[in-house]
VOPAGU-2260 file (C-alpha; in pm, 1 decimal, decimal comma):
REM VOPAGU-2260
SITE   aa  ch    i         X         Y         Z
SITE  UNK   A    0    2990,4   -4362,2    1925,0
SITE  UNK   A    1    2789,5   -4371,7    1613,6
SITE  UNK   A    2    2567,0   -4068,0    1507,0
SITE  UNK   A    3    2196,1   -4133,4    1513,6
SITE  UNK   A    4    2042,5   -4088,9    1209,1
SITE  UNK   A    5    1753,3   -3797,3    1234,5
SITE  UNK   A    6    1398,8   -3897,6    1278,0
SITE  UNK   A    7    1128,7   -3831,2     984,0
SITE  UNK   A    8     992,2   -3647,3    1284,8
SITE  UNK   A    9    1263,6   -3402,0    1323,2
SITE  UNK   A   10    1278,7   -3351,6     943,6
SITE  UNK   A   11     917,1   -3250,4     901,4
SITE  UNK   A   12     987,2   -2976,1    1229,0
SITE  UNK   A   13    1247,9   -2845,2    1014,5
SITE  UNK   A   14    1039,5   -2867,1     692,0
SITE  UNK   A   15     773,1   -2668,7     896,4
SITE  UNK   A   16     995,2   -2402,5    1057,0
SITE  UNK   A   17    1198,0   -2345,0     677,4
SITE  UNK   A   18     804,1   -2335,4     510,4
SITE  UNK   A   19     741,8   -2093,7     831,7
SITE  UNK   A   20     983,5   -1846,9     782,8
SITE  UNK   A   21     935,6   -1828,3     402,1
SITE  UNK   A   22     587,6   -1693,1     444,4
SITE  UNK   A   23     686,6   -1462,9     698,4
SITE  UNK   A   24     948,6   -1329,1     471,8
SITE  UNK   A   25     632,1   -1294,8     173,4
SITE  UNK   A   26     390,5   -1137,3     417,3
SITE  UNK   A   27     650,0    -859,0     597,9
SITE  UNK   A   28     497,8    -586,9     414,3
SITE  UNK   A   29     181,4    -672,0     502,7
SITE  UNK   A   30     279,2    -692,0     857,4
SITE  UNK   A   31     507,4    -344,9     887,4
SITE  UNK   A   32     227,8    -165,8     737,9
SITE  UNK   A   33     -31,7    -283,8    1045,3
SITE  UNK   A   34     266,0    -227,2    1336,4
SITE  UNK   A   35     281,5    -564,7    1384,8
SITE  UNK   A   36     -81,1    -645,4    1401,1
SITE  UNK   A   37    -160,2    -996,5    1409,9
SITE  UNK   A   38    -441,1   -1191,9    1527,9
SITE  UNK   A   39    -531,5   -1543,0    1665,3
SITE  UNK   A   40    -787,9   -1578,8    1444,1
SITE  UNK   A   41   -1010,7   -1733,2    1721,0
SITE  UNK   A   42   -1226,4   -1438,9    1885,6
SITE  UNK   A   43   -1097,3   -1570,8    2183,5
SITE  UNK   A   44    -824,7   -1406,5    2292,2
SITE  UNK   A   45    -658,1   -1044,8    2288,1
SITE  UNK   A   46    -306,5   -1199,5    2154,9
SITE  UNK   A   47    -214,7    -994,8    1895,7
SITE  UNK   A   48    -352,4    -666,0    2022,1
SITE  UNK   A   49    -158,8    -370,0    1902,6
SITE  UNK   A   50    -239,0    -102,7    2100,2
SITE  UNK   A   51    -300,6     294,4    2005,2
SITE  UNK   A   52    -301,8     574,8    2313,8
SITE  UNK   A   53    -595,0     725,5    2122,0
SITE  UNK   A   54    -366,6     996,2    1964,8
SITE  UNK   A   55    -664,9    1162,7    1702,7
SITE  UNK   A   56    -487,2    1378,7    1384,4
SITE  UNK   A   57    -669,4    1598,5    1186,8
SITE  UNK   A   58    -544,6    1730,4     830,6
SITE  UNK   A   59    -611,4    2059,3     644,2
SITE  UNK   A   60    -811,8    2002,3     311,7
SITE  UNK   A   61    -450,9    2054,5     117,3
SITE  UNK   A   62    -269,4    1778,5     324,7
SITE  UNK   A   63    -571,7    1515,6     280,9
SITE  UNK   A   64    -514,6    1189,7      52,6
SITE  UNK   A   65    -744,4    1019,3    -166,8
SITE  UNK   A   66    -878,7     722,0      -3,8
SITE  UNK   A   67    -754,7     385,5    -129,4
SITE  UNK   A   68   -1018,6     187,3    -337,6
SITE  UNK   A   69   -1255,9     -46,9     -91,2
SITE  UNK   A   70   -1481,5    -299,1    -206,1
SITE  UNK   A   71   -1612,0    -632,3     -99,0
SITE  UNK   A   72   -1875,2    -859,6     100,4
SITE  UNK   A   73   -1978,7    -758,9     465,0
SITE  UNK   A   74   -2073,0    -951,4     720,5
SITE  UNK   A   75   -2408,9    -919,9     699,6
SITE  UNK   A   76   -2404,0   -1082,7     362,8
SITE  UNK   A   77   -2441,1    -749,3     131,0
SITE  UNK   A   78   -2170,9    -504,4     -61,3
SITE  UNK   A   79   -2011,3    -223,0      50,1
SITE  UNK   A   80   -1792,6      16,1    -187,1
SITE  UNK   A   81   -1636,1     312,2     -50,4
SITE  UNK   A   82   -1695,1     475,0    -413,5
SITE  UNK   A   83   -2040,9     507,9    -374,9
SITE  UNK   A   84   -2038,3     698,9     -67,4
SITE  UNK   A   85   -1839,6    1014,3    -209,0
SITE  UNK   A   86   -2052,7    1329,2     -95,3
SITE  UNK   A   87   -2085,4    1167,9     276,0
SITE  UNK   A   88   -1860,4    1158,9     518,7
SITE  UNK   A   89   -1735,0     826,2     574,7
SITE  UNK   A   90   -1610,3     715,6     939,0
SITE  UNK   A   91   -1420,7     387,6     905,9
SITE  UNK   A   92   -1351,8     186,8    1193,8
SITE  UNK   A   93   -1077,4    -122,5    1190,8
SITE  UNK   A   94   -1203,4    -367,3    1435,0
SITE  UNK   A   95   -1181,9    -759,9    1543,9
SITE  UNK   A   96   -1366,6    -956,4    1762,3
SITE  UNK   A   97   -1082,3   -1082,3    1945,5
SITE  UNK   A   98    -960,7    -718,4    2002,7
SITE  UNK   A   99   -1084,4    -601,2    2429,3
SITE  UNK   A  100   -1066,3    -197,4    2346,6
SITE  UNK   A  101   -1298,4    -309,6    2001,8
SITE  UNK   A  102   -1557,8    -459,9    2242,5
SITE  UNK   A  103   -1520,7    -186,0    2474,5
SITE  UNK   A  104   -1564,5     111,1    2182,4
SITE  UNK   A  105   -1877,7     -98,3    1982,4
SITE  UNK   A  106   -2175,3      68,7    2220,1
SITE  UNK   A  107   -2011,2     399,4    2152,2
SITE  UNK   A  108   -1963,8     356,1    1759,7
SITE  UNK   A  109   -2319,5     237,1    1697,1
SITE  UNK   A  110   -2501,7     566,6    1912,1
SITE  UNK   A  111   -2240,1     761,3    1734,8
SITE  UNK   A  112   -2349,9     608,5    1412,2
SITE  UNK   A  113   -2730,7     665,5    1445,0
SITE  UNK   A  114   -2697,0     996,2    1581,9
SITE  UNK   A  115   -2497,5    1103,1    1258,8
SITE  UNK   A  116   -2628,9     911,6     997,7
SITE  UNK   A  117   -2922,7    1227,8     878,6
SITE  UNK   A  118   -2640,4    1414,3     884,7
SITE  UNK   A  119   -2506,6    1223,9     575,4
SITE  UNK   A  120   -2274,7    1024,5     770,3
SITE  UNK   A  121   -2214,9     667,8     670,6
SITE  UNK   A  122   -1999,4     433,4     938,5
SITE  UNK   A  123   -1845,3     138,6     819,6
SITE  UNK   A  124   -1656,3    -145,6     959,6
SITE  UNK   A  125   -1307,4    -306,0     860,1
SITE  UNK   A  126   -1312,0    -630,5    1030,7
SITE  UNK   A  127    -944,8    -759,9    1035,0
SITE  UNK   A  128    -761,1   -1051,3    1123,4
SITE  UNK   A  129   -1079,3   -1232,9    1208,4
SITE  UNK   A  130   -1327,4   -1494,0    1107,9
SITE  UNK   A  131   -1675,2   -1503,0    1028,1
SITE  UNK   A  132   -1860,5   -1655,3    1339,5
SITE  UNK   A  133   -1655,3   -1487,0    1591,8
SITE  UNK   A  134   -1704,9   -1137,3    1401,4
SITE  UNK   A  135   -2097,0   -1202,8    1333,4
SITE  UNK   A  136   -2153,5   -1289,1    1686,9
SITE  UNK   A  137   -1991,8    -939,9    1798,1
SITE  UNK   A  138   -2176,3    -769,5    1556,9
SITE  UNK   A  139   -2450,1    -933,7    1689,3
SITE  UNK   A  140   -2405,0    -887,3    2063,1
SITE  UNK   A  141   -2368,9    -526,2    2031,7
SITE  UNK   A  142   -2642,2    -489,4    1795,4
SITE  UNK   A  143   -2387,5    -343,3    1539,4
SITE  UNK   A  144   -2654,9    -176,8    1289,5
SITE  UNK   A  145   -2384,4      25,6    1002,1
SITE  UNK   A  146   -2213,4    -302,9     757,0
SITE  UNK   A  147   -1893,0    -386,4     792,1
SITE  UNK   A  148   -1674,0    -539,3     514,4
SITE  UNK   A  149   -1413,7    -836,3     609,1
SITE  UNK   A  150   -1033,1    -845,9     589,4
SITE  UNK   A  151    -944,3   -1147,7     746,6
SITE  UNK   A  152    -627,2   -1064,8     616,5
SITE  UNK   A  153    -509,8    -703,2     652,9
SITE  UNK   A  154    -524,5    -610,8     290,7
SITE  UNK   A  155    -802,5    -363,4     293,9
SITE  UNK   A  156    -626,1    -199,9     606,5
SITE  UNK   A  157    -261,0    -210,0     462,0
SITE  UNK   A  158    -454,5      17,7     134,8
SITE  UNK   A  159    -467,4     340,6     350,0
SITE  UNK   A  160     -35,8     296,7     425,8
SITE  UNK   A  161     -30,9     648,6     226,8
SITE  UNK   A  162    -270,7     817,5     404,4
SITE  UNK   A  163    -327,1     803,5     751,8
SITE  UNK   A  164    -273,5     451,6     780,4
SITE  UNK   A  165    -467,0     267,1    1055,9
SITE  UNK   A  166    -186,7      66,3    1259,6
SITE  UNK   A  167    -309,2     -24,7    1610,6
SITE  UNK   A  168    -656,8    -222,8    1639,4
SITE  UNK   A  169    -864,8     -35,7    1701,7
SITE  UNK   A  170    -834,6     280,9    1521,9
SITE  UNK   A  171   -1081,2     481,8    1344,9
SITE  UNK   A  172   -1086,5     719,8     981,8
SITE  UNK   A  173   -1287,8     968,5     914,1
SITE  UNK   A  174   -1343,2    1053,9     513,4
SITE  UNK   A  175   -1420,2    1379,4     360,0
SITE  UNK   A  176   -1703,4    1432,5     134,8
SITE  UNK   A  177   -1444,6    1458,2    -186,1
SITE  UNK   A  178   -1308,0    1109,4     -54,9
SITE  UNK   A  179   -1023,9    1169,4      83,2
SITE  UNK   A  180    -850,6    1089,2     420,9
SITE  UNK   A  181    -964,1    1360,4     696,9
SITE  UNK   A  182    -858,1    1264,5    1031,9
SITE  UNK   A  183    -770,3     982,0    1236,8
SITE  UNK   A  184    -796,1     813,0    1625,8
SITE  UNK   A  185    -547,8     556,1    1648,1
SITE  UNK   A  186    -637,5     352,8    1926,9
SITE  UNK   A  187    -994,7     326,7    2100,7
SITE  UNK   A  188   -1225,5     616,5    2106,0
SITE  UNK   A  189   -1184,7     850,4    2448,0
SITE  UNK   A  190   -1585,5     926,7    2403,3
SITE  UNK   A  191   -1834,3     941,7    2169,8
SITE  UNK   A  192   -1840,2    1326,8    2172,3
SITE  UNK   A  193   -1483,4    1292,9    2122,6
SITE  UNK   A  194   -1578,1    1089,1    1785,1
SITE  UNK   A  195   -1862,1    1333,5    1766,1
SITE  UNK   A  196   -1715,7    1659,8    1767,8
SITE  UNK   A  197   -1443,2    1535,9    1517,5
SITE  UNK   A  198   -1637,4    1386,0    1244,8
SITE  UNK   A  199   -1859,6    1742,5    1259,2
SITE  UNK   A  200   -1512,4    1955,2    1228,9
SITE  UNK   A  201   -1502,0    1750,2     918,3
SITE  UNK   A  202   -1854,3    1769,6     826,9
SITE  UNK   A  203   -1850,2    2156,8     874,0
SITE  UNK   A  204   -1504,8    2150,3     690,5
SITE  UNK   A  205   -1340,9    2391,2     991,4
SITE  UNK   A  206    -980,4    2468,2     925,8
SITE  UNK   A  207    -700,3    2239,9    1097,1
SITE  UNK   A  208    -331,6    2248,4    1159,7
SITE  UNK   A  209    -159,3    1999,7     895,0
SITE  UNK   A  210    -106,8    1729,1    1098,0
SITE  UNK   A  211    -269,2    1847,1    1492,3
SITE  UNK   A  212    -203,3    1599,1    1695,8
SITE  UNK   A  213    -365,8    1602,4    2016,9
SITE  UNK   A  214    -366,7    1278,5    2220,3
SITE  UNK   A  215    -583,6    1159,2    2424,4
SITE  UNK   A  216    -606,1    1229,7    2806,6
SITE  UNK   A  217    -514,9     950,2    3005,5
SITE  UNK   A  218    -748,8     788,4    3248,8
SITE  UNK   A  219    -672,7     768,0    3577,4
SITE  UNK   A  220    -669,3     435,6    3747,4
């Protein structure tokens, strides 16, 4: 029995799979620094979701890292840099539309973001693994007021790997006034006062353990 020659079929498959696997290999850093957090890309789905347990850290002023540099476009069709805001605190949230806990969070960012902002508190967003309509329309829907700058992606977020680096989807940074990484929430916020009360500790510059780690309670089902 003669062998059958392969089909032009089954050499493009391999073509694709070989082509594949060589821009997994080029992207791995990318990927290790988010956990693993990928996205369909769609806003319809939660594939992808990495998920945090809320876990919040909070570093003394001598533990804190600068900040990595963050520029570009926002959704809403203006300019963000994180440069410009030194001498505010700075809460950065990393969000997608396709991401359930992000949806579920968005009500409490945006009180949290009016009720701090004459404080000299400026919240931004760090859209990530998304694209435009699906992330305008969720801006949109929950009336999403503070800009937030798109990383379709994961560059911006992959920046902050020497800080506290923001590896589930949601989590949320707070900056100091000097620029520099405060605290984190990794994983969706437990309350607003939770976000509250943090972003004042930082605000009021109250000492800290160097890396306290208190996670968050668990709800009960």
């Amino acid at each position: 029995m003669t062998a059958r020659p392969s089909s032009p079929s089954g050499h493009h498959r391999s073509s694709r799979v070989m082509i594949g696997a060589a821009l997994l290999a080029a992207t791995g850093l990318l990927a290790a620094g988010c956990s693993g957090a990928t996205a369909s890309g769609t806003g319809a789905s939660d594939t992808g979701f990495v998920s945090g347990d809320g876990t919040l850290t909070v570093l003394k002023e001598s533990a804190r890292q600068p900040a990595p540099s963050i520029s570009g476009d926002t959704l809403s069709g203006g300019r963000f840099d994180l440069a410009d805001q030194r001498g505010k605190v700075v809460v950065l949230n990393v969000w997608g539309s396709w991401c359930g806990p992000c949806r579920a969070e968005a009500p409490q960012l945006e009180r949290a973001a009016l009720a701090l902002e004459p404080r000299g508190v400026q919240f931004v967003g760090l859209n990530t693994r998304d694209k435009p309509e699906p992330a305008k329309a969720f801006i949109k829907r929950f009336g999403l007021t503070f800009p937030s700058l798109s990383d379709p992606d994961g560059r911006l977020q992959l920046g902050f790997r020497d800080t506290l680096p923001p590896a589930a989807i949601p989590s949320t940074l707070v900056i100091d006034r000097e620029g520099r990484v405060a605290a984190r929430i990794i994983g969706p916020l437990e309350s607003e006062s939770t976000l509250t009360a943090l972003v004042e500790q930082v605000l009021d510059g109250s000492p800290a353990a160097p890396a306290s780690v208190s996670p968050a309670p668990k709800a009960t089902p």
